[in-house]
C-alpha positions as CSV (number, residue, x, y, z in Angstrom):
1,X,0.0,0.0,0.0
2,X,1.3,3.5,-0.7
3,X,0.3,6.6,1.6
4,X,-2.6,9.1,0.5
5,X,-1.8,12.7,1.2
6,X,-4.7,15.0,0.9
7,X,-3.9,18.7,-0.2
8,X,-6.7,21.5,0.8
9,X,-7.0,24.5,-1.0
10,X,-8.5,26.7,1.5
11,X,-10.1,29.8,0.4
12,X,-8.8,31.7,3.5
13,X,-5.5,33.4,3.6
14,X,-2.5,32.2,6.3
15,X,-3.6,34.8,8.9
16,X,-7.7,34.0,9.8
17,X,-7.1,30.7,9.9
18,X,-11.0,30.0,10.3
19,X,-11.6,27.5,7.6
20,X,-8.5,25.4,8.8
21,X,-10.2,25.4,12.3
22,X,-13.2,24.7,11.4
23,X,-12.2,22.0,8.7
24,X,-9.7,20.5,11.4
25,X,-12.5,20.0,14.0
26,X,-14.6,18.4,11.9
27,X,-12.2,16.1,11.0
28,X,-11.2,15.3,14.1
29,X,-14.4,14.5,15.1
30,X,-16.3,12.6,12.6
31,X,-12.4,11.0,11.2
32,X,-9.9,8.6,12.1
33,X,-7.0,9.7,9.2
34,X,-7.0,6.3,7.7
35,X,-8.0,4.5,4.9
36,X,-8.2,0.7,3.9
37,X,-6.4,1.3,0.8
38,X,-3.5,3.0,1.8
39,X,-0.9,2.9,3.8
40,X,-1.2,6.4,6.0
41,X,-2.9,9.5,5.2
42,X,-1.8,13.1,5.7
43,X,-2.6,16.6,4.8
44,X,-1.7,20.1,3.9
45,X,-2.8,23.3,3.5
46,X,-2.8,25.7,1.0
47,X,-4.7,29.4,1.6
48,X,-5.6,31.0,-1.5
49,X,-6.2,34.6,-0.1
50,X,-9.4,34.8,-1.5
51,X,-11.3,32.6,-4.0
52,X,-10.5,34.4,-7.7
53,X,-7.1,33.4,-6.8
54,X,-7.6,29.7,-7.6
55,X,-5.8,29.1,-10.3
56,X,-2.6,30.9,-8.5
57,X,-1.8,27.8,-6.6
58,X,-1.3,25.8,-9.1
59,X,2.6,25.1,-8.6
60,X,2.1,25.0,-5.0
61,X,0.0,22.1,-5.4
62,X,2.3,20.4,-8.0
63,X,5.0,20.5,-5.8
64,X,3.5,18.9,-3.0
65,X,2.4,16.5,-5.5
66,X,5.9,16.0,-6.7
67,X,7.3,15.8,-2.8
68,X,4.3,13.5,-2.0
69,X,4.6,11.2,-4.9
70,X,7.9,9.9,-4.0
71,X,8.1,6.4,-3.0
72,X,4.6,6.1,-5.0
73,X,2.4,8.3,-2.9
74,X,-0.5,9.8,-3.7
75,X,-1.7,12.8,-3.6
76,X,-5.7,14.1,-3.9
77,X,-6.6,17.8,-3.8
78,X,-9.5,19.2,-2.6
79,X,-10.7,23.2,-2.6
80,X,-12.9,24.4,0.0
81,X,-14.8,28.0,-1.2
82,X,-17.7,29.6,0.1
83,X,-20.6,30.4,-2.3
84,X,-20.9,33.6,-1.2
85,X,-24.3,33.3,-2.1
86,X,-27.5,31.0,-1.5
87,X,-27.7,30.8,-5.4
88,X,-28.5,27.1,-5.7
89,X,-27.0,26.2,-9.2
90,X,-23.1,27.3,-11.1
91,X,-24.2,30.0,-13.5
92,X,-21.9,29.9,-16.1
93,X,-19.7,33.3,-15.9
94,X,-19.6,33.3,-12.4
95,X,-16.5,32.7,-10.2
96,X,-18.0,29.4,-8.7
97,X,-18.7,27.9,-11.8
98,X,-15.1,28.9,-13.2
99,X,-13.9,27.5,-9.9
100,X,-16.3,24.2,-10.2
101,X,-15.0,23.6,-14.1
102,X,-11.5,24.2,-13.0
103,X,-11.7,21.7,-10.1
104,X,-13.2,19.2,-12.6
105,X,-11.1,19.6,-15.6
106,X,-7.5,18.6,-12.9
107,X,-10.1,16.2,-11.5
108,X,-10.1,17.9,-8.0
109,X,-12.6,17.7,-5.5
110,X,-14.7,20.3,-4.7
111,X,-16.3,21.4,-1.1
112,X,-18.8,24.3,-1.0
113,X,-20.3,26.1,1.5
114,X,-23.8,27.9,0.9
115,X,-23.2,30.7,1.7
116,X,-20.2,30.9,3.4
117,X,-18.2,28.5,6.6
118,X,-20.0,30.7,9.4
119,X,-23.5,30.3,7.6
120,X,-22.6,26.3,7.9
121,X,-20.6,25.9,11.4
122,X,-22.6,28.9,13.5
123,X,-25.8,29.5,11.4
124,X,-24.8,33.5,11.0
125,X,-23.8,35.6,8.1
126,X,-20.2,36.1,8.5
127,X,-21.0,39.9,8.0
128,X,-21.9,40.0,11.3
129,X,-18.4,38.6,13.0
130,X,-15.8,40.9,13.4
131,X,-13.2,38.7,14.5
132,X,-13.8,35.5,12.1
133,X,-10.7,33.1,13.5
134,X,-12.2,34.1,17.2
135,X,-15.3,33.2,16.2
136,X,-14.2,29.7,15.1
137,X,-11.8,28.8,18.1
138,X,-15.3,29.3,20.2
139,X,-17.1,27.7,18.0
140,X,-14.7,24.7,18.7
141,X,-14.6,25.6,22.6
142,X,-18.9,25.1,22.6
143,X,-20.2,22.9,20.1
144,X,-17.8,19.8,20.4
145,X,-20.7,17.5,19.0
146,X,-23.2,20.0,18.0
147,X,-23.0,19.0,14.0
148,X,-25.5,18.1,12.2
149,X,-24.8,15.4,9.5
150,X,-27.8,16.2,7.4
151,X,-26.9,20.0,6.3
152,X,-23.0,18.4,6.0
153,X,-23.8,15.8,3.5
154,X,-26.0,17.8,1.0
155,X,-25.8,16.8,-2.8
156,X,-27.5,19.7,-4.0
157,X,-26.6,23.5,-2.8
158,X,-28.8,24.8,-0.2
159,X,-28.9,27.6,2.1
160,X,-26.4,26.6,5.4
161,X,-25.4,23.5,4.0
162,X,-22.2,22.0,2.3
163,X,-21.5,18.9,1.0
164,X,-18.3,18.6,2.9
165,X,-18.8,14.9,4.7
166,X,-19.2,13.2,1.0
167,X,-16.2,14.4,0.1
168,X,-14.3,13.7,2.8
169,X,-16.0,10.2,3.2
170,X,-14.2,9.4,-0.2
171,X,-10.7,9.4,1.6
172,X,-10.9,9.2,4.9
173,X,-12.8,6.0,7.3
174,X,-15.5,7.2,9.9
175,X,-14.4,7.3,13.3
């Protein structure tokens, strides 16, 4: 067996570190970072500063490939973004369905969240937070096993949901 190493492409930059905290949690606690078909799993982080700038990170990601692929490891990647809107389908011209095409022409995986993380983890607009990574670390701090599996396994786009759990469920076994 060869060792999977997942690379997230957060949407976040490397200062509010919310979407890592809020993506780490939830591993953590629905996770065990293993899978039957290979031999260990890790992961790394890539912040993209903003969502237009997904096709920027492009050479980070091969390179992790490249230093992950020795020895015959494999690497999947996998963007996170917020949808910055409850719009329920792609339209064509719009940054998330650029983003979606791109993620599906390099045969990435794709997370949304409708509308944005906050709207997911704390059912709020993030307009209203001021301090974003704050609110996240409390989030963490309050709602150890407040999440509801439902609105984090959606198919279809809706309004505080994401479709976060199937994609992780592809890669990594249930705790």
């Amino acid at each position: 067996m060869v060792p999977l190493t997942l690379i997230f492409v957060l949407e976040s930059d490397g200062n509010d570190k919310s979407d890592n905290i809020y993506l780490t949690d939830l591993i953590n606690h629905f996770y065990k970072y293993e899978n039957d078909n290979y031999s260990q799993v890790s992961r790394q982080n890539i912040f993209l500063s903003g969502k237009t700038n997904y096709k920027k990170v492009k050479s980070k990601i091969n390179n992790y490939k490249k230093i992950y692929g020795i020895d015959g490891g494999i690497s999947k990647v996998i963007y996170m973004i917020d949808l910055d809107s409850t719009d329920t389908t792609f339209k064509d011209g719009s940054t998330n369905k650029n983003i979606s095409d791109y993620c599906s022409t390099n045969e990435y995986d794709l997370i949304w969240m409708c509308k944005n993380v906050e709207n997911v983890f704390l059912n709020v607009e993030s307009d209203a937070i001021e301090n974003k990574t704050e609110a996240a670390k409390s989030f963490v701090r309050s709602n150890v096993n407040n999440y509801d599996i439902n609105k984090l396994s959606k198919e279809t786009i809706e309004k505080g949901c994401s479709n976060i759990l199937l994609i992780l469920d592809k890669y990594l076994k249930r705790k």
